[in-house]
N, C-alpha and C positions, 0 to 999 in steps of 0.2 A: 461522570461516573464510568466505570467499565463499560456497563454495555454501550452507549454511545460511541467509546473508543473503537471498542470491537467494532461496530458498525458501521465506523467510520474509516476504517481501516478494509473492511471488506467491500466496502462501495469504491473506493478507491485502487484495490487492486482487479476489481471486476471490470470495472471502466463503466460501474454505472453513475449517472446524473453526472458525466462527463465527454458524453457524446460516445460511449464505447471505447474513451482512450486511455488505454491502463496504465496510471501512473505511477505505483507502484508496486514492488514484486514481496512475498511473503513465503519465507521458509523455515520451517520448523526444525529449533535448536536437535542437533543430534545429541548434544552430552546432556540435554534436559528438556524435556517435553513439554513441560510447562512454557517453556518460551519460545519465541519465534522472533527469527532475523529479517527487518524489515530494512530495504532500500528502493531508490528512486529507479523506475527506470527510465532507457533512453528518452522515452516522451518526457517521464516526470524532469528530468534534467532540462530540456531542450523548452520546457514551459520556464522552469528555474528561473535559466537566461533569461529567457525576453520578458521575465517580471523586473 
């Protein structure tokens, strides 16, 4: 459901229950506030890889 997304989404760019490493980054659509642009960062990429 939503919220687990949400919250799954928020644990993830925090870097929690992932040892403090922020996998990924979240920013909020400028032409519509309801949404928000989610990508990987360098860590999340560099984990990507070696999966």
């Amino acid at each position: 459901n939503e919220k687990n997304v949400a919250t799954t989404i928020r644990r993830l760019e925090e870097g929690r229950d992932s040892g403090d490493v922020k996998l990924i980054k979240v920013k909020q659509s400028k032409d519509d506030k309801r949404f928000k642009h989610i990508w990987l960062s360098a860590k999340g990429k560099a984990l990507v890889k070696r999966l």
